[in-house]
MDAnalysis code that builds the backbone (N, CA, C; Angstrom):
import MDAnalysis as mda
import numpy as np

u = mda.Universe.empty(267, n_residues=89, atom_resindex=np.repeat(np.arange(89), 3), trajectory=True)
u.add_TopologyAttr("name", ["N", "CA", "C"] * 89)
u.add_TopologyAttr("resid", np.arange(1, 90))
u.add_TopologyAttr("resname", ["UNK", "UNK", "UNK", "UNK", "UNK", "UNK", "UNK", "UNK", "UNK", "UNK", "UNK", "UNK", "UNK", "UNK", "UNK", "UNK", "UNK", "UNK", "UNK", "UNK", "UNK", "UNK", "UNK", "UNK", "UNK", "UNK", "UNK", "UNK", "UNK", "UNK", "UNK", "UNK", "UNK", "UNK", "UNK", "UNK", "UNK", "UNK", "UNK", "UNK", "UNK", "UNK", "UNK", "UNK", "UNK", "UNK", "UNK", "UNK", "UNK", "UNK", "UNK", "UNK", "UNK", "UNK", "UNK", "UNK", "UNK", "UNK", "UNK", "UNK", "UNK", "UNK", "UNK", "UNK", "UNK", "UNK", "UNK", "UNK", "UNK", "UNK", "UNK", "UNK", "UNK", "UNK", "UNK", "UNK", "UNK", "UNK", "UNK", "UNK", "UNK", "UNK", "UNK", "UNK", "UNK", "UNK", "UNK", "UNK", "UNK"])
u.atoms.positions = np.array([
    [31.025, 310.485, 281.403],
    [31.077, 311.441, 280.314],
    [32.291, 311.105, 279.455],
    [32.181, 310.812, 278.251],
    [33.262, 310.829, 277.190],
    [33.862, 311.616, 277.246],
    [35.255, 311.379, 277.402],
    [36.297, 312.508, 277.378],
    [36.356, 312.919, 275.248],
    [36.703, 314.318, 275.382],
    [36.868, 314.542, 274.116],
    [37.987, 314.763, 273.495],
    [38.089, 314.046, 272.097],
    [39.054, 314.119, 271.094],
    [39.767, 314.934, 271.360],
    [41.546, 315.206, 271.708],
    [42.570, 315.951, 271.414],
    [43.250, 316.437, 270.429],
    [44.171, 316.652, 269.846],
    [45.069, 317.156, 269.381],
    [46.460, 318.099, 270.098],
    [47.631, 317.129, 269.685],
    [48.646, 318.519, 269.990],
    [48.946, 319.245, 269.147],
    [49.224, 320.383, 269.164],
    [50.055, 321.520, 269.225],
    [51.264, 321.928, 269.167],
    [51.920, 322.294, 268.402],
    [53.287, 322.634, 269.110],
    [53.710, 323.716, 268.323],
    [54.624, 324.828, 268.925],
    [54.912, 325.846, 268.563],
    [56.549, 326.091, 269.277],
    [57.399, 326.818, 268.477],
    [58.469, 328.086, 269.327],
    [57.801, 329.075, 270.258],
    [57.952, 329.348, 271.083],
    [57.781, 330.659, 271.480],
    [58.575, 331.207, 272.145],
    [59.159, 332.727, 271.975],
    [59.755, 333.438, 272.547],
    [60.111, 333.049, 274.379],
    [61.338, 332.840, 274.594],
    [61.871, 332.546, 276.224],
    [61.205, 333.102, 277.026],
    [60.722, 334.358, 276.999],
    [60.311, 335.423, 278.028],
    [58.840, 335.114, 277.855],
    [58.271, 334.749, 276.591],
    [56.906, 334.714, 276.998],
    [56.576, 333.148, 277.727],
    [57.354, 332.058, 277.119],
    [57.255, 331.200, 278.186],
    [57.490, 331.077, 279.625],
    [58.227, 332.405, 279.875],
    [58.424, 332.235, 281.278],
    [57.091, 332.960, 281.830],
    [56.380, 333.367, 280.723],
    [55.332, 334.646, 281.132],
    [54.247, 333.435, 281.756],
    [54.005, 332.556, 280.688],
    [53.165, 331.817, 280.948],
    [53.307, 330.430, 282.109],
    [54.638, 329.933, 282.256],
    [54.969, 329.353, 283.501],
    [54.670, 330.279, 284.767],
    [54.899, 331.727, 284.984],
    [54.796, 332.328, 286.047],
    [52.879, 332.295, 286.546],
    [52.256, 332.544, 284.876],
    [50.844, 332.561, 285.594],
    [50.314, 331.065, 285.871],
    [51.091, 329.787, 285.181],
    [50.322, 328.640, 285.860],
    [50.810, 328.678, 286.964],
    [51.814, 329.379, 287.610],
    [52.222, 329.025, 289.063],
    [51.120, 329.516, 289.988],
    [50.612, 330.960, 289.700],
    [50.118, 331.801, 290.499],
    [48.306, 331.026, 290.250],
    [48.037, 331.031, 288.975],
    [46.694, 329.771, 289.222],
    [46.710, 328.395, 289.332],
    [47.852, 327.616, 289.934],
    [47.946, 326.662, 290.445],
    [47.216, 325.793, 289.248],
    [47.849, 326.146, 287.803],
    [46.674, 324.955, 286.641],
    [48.185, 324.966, 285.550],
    [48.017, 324.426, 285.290],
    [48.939, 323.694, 284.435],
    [49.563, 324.419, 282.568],
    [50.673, 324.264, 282.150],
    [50.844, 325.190, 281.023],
    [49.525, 324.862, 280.279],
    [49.706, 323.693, 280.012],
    [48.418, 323.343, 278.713],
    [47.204, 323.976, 278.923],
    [46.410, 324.133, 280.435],
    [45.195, 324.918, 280.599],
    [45.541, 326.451, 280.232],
    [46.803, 327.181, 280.831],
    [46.947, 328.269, 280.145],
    [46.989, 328.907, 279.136],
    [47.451, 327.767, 277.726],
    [47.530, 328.130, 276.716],
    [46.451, 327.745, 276.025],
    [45.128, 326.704, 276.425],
    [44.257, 326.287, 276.094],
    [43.071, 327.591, 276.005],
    [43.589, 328.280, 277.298],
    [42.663, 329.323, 277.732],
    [42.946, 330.358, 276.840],
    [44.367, 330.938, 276.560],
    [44.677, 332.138, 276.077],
    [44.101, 331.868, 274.481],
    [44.184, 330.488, 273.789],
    [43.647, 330.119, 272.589],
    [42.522, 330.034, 272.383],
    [41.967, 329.501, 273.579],
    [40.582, 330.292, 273.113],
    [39.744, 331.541, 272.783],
    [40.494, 331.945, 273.849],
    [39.927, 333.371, 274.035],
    [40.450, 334.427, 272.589],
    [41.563, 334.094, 271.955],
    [42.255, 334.722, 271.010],
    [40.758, 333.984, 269.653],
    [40.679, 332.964, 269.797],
    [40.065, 332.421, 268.976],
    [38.191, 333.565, 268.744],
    [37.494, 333.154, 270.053],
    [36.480, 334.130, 270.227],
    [37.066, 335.546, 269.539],
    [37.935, 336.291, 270.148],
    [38.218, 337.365, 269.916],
    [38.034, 337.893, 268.405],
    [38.550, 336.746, 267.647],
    [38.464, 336.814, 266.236],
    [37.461, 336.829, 265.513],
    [36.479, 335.582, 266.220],
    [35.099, 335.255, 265.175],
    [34.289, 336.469, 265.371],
    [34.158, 336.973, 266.645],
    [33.909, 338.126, 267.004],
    [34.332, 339.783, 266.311],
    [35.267, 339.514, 266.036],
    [36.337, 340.602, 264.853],
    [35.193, 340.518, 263.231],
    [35.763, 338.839, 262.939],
    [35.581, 338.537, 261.621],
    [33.474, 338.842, 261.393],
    [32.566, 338.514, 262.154],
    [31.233, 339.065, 262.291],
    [31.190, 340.366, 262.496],
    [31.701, 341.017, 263.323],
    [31.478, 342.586, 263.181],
    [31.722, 343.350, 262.035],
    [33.306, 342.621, 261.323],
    [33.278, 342.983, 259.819],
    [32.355, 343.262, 259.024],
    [31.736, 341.448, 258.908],
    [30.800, 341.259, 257.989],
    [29.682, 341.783, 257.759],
    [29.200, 342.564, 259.298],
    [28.030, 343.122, 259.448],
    [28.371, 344.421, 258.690],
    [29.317, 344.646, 259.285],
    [29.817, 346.614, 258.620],
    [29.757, 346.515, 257.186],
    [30.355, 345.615, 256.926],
    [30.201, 345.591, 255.314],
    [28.625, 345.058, 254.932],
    [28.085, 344.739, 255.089],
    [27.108, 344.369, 254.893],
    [25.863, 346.012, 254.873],
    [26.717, 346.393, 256.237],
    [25.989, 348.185, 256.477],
    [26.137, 349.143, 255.378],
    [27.429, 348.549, 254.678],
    [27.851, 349.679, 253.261],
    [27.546, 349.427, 252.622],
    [27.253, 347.846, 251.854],
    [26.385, 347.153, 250.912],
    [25.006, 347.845, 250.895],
    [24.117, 347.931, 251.763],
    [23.354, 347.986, 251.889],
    [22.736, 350.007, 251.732],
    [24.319, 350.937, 251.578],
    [24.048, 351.868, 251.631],
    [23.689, 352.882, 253.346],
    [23.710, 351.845, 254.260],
    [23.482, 352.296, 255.956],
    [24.796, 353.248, 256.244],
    [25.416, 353.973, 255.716],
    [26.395, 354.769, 256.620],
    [26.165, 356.278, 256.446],
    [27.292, 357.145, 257.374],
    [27.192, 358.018, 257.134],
    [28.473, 358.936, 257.077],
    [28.473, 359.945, 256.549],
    [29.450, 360.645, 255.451],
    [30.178, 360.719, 256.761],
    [31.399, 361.194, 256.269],
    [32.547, 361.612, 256.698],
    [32.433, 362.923, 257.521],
    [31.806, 364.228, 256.182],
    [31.614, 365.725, 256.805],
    [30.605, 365.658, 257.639],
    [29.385, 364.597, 258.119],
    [28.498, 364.892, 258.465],
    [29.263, 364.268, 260.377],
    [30.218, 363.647, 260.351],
    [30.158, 363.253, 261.123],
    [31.477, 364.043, 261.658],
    [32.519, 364.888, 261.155],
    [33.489, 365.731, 261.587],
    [32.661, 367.429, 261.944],
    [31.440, 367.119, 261.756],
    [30.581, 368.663, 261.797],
    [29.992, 368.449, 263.697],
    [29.354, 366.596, 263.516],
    [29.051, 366.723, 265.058],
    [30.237, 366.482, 265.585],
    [31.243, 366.063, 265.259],
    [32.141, 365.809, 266.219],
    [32.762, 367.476, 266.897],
    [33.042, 368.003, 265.612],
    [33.353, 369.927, 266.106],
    [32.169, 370.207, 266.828],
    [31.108, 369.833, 266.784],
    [29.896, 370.585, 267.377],
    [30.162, 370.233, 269.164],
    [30.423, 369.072, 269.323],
    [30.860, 368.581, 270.762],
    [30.985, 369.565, 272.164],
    [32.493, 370.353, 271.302],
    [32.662, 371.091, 272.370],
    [32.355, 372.723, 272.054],
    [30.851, 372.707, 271.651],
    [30.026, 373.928, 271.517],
    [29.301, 373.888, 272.482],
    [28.698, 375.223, 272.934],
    [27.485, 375.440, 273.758],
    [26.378, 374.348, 273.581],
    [26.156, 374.232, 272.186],
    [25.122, 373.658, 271.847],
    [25.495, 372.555, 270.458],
    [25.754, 371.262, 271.008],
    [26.189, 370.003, 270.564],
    [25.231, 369.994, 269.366],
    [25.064, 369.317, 268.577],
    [24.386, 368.979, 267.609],
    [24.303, 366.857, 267.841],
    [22.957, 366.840, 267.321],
    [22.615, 365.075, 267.710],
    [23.010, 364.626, 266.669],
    [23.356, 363.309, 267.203],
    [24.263, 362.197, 266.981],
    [24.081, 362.226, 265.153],
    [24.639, 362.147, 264.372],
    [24.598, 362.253, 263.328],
    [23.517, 360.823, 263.088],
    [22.497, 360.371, 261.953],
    [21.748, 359.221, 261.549],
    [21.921, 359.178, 259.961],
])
């Protein structure tokens, strides 16, 4: 299997968080670079994931799909009534 294309990296980071991240390659026995490979990814997902949910929401207001403000502070007071009122649509 072809190993794939690299790139480094390099950054400052705060003393304490490097020690943050030396302490967890100790405890998973894997190396800084897999740690920070991992935490970058995952920051990365986190985002595209962010940046699509946006797009959809806006896309929901474009489109006219939401719903008011009062309609939705009326069920929210309704909550803790005898008798809740459904989910606002």
């Amino acid at each position: 299997m072809p190993k794939a294309e690299t790139r480094v990296l390099t950054t400052h980071v705060p003393e304490a968080l490097a020690e943050k991240v030396d302490q967890w390659a100790g405890r998973l026995d894997r190396s800084r670079g897999w740690i920070l490979k991992q935490a970058l990814s995952s920051w990365i997902a986190q985002e595209e994931e962010r940046d699509r949910l946006t797009r959809e929401a806006l896309a929901d207001v474009d489109a006219g799909r939401v719903i008011g403000h009062q309609a939705v502070q009326t069920w929210a007071e309704s909550l803790s009534t005898d008798e809740p009122l459904p989910l606002p649509r």
